[in-house]
C-alpha positions, -999 to 999 in steps of 0.1 A, spaced: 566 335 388 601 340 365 597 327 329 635 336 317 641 343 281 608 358 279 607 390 298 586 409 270 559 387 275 557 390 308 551 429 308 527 422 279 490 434 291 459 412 284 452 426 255 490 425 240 488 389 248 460 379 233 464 405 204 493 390 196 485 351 201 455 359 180 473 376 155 503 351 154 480 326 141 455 347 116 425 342 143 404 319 124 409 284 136 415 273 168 429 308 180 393 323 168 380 305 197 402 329 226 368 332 242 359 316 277 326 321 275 324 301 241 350 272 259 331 268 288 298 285 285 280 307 305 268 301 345 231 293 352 214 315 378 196 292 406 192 293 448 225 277 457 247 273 493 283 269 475 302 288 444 330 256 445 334 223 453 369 205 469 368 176 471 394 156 489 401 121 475 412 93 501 423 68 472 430 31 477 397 30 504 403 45 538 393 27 569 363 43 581 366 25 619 401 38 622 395 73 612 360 89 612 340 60 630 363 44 657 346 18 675 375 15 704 372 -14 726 355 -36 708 363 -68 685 369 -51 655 382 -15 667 416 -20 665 442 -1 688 433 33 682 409 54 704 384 79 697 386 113 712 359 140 713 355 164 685 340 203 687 309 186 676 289 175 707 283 135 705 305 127 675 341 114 681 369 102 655 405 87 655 431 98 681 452 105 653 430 131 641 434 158 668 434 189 650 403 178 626 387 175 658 392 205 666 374 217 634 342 198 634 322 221 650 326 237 611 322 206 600 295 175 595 298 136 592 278 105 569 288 78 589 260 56 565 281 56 526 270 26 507 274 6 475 280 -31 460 314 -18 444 346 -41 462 370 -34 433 390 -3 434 386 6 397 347 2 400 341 17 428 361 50 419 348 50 385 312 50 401 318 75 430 331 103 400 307 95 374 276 81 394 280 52 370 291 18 369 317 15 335 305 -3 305 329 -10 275 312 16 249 315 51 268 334 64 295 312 84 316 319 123 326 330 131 360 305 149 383 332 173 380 335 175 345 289 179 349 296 208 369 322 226 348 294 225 316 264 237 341 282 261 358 306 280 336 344 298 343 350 319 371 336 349 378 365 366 390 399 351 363 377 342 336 403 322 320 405 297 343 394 264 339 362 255 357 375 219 365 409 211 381 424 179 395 455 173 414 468 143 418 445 122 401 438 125 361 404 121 346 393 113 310 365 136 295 342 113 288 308 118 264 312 159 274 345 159 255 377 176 265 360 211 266 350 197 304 377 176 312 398 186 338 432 208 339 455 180 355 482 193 377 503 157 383 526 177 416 509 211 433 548 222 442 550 228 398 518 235 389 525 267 368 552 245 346 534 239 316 520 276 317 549 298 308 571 297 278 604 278 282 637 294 285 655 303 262 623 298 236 607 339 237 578 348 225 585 352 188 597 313 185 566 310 206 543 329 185 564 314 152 554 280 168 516 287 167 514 303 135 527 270 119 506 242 141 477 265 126 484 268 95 493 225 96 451 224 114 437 241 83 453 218 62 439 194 78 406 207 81 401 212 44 409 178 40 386 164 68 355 195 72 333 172 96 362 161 119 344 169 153 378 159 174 397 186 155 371 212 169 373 196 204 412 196 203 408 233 190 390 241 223 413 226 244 441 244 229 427 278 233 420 272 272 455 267 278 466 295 256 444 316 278 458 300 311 492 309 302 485 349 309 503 356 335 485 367 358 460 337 353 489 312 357 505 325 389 475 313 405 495 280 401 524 293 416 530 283 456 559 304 461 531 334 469 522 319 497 540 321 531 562 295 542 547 293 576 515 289 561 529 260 535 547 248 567 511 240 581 496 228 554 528 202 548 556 217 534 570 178 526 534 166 517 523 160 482 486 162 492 494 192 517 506 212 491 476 201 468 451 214 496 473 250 492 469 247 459 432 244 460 420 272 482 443 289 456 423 282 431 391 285 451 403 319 459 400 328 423 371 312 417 374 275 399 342 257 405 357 219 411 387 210 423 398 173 434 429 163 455 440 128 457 454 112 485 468 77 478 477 49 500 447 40 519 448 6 504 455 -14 540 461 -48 535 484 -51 552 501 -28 581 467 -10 586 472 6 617 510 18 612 502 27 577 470 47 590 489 62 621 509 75 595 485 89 568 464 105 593 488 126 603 496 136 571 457 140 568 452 161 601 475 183 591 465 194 560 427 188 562 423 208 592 449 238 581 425 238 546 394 249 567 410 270 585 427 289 554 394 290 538 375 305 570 403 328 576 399 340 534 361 348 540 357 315 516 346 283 537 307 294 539 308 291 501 329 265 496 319 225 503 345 203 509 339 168 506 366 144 523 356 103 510 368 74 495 356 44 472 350 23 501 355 14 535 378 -14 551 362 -45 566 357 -50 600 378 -81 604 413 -78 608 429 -101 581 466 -124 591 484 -94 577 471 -70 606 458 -52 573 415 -48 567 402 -56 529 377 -38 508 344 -30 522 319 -10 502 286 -22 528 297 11 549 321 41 548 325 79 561 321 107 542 331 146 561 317 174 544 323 210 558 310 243 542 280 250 528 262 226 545 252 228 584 279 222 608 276 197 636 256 173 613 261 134 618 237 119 588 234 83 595 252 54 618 270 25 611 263 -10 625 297 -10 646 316 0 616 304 -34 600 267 -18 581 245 4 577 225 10 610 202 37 599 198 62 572 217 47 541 234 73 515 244 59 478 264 75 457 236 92 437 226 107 471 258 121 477 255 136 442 223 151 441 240 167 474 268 182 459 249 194 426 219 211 453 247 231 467 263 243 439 233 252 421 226 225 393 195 202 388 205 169 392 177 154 374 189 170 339 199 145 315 230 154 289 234 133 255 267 115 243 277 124 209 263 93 195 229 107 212 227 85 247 209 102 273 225 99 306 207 116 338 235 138 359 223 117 387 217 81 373 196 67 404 161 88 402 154 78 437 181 94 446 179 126 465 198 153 486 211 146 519 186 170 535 199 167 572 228 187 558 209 218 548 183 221 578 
């Protein structure tokens, strides 16, 4: 990574940085907070299968019987066939070949389910585990994870929570768990290094006067809790802009061959790079959108299409992560809001369907697995898994009861998992 105009800072040592950030400022308001175990608070020791979490967001709801549960030949199937995967008895599009090829480290829920149809609602409910209501916005289960879990154990100034491509609010855990948004994976280090032509005095000038402008607020405003929670949020990005923490961001590391696999002209290809990046140094959560799954209309060119895009860098991700040592400790979760309906509409497009959907989740878990089976793509056949149950998943791998409940500011109690019926997908583990 280059940041022109400032070479001193980049041949400053961790301790010049932060000696000097620290000092710029006097150290006593937001910049007396340069601590990463006071941002994001210490790890909690439990049995667990998985250190981090990708998951891999198919936005717009992909269709489940033209991707992970063809049903070829039949009234509803559509043109595509199914081929055989590495995973005796379970088959998925043609136009997935080289996921096939990686489901023997890889297992399937072929039995998703939820009344959500509207594409707002049901994202809303599959990141929060909660259906939105006008007085709070719910935390993420990402954001949940980030507070139980802690930073990284290995760059300890990273943020535990990132998202590319999509962009969540905090919610009632505040902005000390929301996540670090990267909007393209091809510029993620862009908002970590100091402009040209700025240097690190202007820089450091720059903090010293947005500090002393806080303390003047303060004074006038002592109980101000969103000052504090904007103080926290500050300091984490100071302490991502260290170089060697923000090169993490920075793609051009990486071989082009290797960027070549993953999608060298793909948005979401890049974000999967970006991702075992960041799992490679230790980031507990990270989500990569998708978009586009929204059919219709055009639902079988439009999939033809997206799949490819998919195979591509889905399949080149596990193999990264095997070939790393990582994918054993790392579950990666590949689902979307809903599924598409059965019937084909006039448009040659399928609508929203939320009775049944597909979820792939690799890592972690037991490979092989198929959890569940579909009614002909049009229900649930056997074996039905909610949201909740996919969440109390997730949290059992990483490590975090999901039973705990967390308070709002206003004092709310909400569970981690709202369903208490809900439980882990136990097929997964065995």
């Amino acid at each position: 990574m280059t940041c022109r105009g400032c070479e001193s800072y980049q041949r400053m040592t961790r301790r010049q940085w932060l000696g000097s950030a620290a000092g710029a400022v006097g150290g006593a308001s937001f910049l007396g907070l340069l601590s990463p175990e006071f941002l994001y608070g210490a790890p909690r020791k439990k049995d667990y299968t998985a250190d981090t979490i990708i998951l891999l967001w198919m936005a717009g709801g992909m269709s489940h019987i033209d991707t992970f549960d063809p049903q070829p030949k039949t009234d509803v199937g559509g043109p595509f066939e199914a081929i055989r995967t590495a995973a005796e008895g379970i088959q998925i599009s043609e136009h997935l070949p080289k996921i096939a090829r990686q489901f023997n480290n890889l297992s399937i829920i072929r039995s998703m389910t939820s009344n959500e149809f509207d594409h707002s609602r049901a994202s809303y409910q599959m990141h929060t585990g909660y259906v939105p209501i006008s007085s709070i916005k719910h935390s993420t289960l990402g954001s949940v994870l980030a507070k139980y879990k802690g930073p990284s154990p290995r760059d300890r100034f990273l943020p535990p929570y990132v998202s590319i491509g999509i962009d969540w609010a905090a919610g009632y855990l505040g902005p000390k768990y929301a996540p670090y948004y990267v909007g393209n994976a091809t510029d993620g280090d862009a908002n970590l290094v100091i402009r040209d032509g700025l240097g690190t005095r202007r820089f450091n000038d720059r903090l010293k006067l947005l500090d002393e402008l806080d303390k003047t607020f303060k004074r006038k405003h002592p109980r101000n809790h969103a000052l504090a929670a904007y103080a926290q949020h500050f300091n984490a990005a100071l302490l991502m802009m260290r170089p060697q923490t923000a090169k993490v961001f920075d793609l051009d590391d990486e071989p082009e061959r290797l960027r070549e696999a993953y999608g060298f002209q793909s948005a979401f290809g890049q974000g999967c790079l970006l991702a075992r990046r960041l799992t490679q140094a230790g980031v507990r959560f990270v989500e990569v959108s998708f978009g586009g799954w929204d059919t219709h209309q055009d639902n079988f060119d439009t999939v033809a299409n997206k799949s490819a895009e998919l195979d591509a860098a889905f399949s080149t991700l596990v193999q990264d992560l095997r070939h790393k040592g990582l994918f054993d400790r790392t579950m990666v979760v590949l689902t979307s809001e809903f599924g598409r309906t059965p019937r084909i509409n006039g448009n040659e497009g399928r609508d929203h369907y939320p009775q049944v959907w597909s979820t792939v989740i690799g890592g972690g878990v037991k490979p092989g697995r198929r959890v569940g089976l579909s009614d002909g793509g049009k229900g649930v056949d056997r074996r039905p898994v909610r949201v909740g149950d996919l969440h109390a998943t997730l949290c059992d791998a990483i490590g975090v009861d999901y039973s705990q409940t967390n308070r709002a500011p206003d004092k709310r109690p909400f569970r981690i998992v709202k369903d208490k019926k809900a439980r882990p997908v136990r097929e997964l583990f065995a």
